[in-house]
N, C-alpha and C positions, 0 to 999 in steps of 0.2 A: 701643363707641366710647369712652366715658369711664372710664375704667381710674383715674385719679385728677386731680383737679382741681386739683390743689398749681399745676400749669404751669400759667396762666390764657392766656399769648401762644397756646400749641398749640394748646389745644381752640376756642377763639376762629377762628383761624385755620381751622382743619378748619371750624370750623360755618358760616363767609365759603363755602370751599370748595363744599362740601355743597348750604349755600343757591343759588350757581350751578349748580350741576347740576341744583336741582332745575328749576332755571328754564328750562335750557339743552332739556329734554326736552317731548316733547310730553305735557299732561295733569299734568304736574307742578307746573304753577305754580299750579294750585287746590288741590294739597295743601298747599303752603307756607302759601298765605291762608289755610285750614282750619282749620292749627295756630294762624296768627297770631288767630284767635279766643279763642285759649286764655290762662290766665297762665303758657304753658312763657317761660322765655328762648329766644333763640338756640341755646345749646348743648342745651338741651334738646329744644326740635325738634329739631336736629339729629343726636342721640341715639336720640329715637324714629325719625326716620326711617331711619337706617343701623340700628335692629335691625330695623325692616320691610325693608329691602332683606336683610339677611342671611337671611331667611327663605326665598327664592331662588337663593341662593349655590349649592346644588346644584344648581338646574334644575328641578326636579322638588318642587313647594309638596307636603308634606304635612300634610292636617287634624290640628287638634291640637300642631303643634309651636308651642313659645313663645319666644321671645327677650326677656330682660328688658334694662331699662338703669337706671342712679342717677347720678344729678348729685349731690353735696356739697357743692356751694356752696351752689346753690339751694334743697336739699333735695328737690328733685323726682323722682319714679318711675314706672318701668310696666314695662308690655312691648309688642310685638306678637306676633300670636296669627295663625297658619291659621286660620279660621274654617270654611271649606268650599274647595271645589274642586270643579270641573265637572265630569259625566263624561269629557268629551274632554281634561281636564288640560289645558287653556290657558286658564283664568280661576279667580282663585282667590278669595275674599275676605279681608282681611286686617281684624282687629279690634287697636284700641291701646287703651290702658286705659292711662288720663293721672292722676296725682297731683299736678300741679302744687304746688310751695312746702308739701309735705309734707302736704299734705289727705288726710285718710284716705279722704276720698270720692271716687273717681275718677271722670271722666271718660270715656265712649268711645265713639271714631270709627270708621267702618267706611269701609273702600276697597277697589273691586275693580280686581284690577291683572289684565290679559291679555296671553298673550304677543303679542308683534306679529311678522313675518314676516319679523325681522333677527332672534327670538330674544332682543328685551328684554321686561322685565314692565313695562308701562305702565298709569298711571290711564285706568281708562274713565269 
């Protein structure tokens, strides 16, 4: 999602975006709070969350894949991570691994997202 931070109106923008969405869904407004526990900014939630949703972009969560993201302004990093997956493949867990403000120490969160019965991955 953040490709480069020179534009500060864009990624702001998207991360406005984002943050309704998350809100807009069911189960997602406790990931929002989650993050807001943390020292990410805005854009950087919102960074981690669009690479956990990319981890879905196919349909089909496999363990082991990771999606990384960097902010430059903030200096903030991670990724999200497949953790596992169900045997019935409709519930997966998702691990992020947060550097907030360039701490070598990271942080991390785990969420299990499930598909629901329209075919989204929703927080359980």
């Amino acid at each position: 999602m953040l490709r480069s931070m020179s534009n500060f109106n864009r990624p702001m923008m998207f991360a406005f975006f984002l943050f309704g969405l998350v809100l807009s869904s069911p189960g997602q407004a406790q990931f929002a709070s989650i993050f807001k526990d943390t020292d990410l900014t805005a854009a950087d939630i919102s960074a981690a969350e669009e690479a956990g949703r990319r981890l879905f972009a196919s349909g089909a969560p496999v363990p082991g894949t990771k999606i990384g993201w960097r902010n430059e302004t903030s200096k903030s990093f991670g990724f999200a991570k497949i953790a596992t997956v169900s045997e019935d493949r409709r519930c997966a867990v998702v691990e992020h691994s947060l550097n907030a403000k360039g701490s070598e120490v990271a942080e991390v969160l785990r969420f299990k997202r499930c598909m629901s019965s329209d075919g989204r991955w929703l927080l359980e």
